[in-house]
N, C-alpha and C positions, 0 to 999 in steps of 0.2 A: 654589394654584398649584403647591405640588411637587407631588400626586398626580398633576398633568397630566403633569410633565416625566418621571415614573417608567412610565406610560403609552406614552408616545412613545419612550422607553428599548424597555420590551418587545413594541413592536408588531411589532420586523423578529424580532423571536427568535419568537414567534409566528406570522410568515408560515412561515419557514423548518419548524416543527413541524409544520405547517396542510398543507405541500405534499411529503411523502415519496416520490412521484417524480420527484421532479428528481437525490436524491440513490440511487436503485435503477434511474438509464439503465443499461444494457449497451449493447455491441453486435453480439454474438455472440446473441443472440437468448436468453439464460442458458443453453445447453448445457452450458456449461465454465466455471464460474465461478471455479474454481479456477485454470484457464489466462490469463483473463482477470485475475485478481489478477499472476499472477507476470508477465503484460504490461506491464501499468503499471508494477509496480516496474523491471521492467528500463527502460521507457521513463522513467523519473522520475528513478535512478542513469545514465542514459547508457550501456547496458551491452545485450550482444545479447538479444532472449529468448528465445534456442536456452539461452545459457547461463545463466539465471535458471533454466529447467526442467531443465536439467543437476544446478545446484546439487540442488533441490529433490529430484531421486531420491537424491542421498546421503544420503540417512537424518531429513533435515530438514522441518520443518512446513512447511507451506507462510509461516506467520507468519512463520518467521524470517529468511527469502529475503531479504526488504528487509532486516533488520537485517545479514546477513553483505554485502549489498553496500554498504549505510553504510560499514562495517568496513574492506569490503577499500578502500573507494575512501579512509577517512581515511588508514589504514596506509598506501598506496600498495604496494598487493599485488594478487594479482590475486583473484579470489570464488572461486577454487577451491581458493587454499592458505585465505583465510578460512574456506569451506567444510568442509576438510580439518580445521581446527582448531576449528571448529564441532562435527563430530559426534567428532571424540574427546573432548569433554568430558562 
């Protein structure tokens, strides 16, 4: 009986492995997928994505975009002085 229940445990983690497009939708057709990352992040933090790709020319990964708008939006600052204090370190 537990081999059953350990079974039924990994069947949904096994769909999810089994079906790798659901999590590679775009929908920019993949042109920009780099542009399409700093979209969501800005749509996720509540934040324009003029200014998420703003951030991202300052000298910054594209990875770390979400991380300085977590940032500015704990601090209560804006993602440009986060930004600012981003790439001087």
């Amino acid at each position: 009986m537990d081999w059953k229940r350990k079974t039924l445990r990994l069947f949904p983690l096994l769909f999810l492995v089994a079906s790798p497009g659901v999590f590679g939708q775009d929908r920019g057709g993949g042109q920009h997928p780099e542009g399409d990352f700093l979209r969501g992040a800005a749509e996720y933090f509540n934040v324009a994505p003029r200014e998420a790709v703003v951030i991202s020319q300052w000298g910054l990964r594209p990875a770390e975009v979400p991380v300085v708008l977590f940032l500015s939006g704990r601090a209560g600052v804006s993602p440009a002085v986060a930004a600012a204090c981003a790439a001087k370190a």
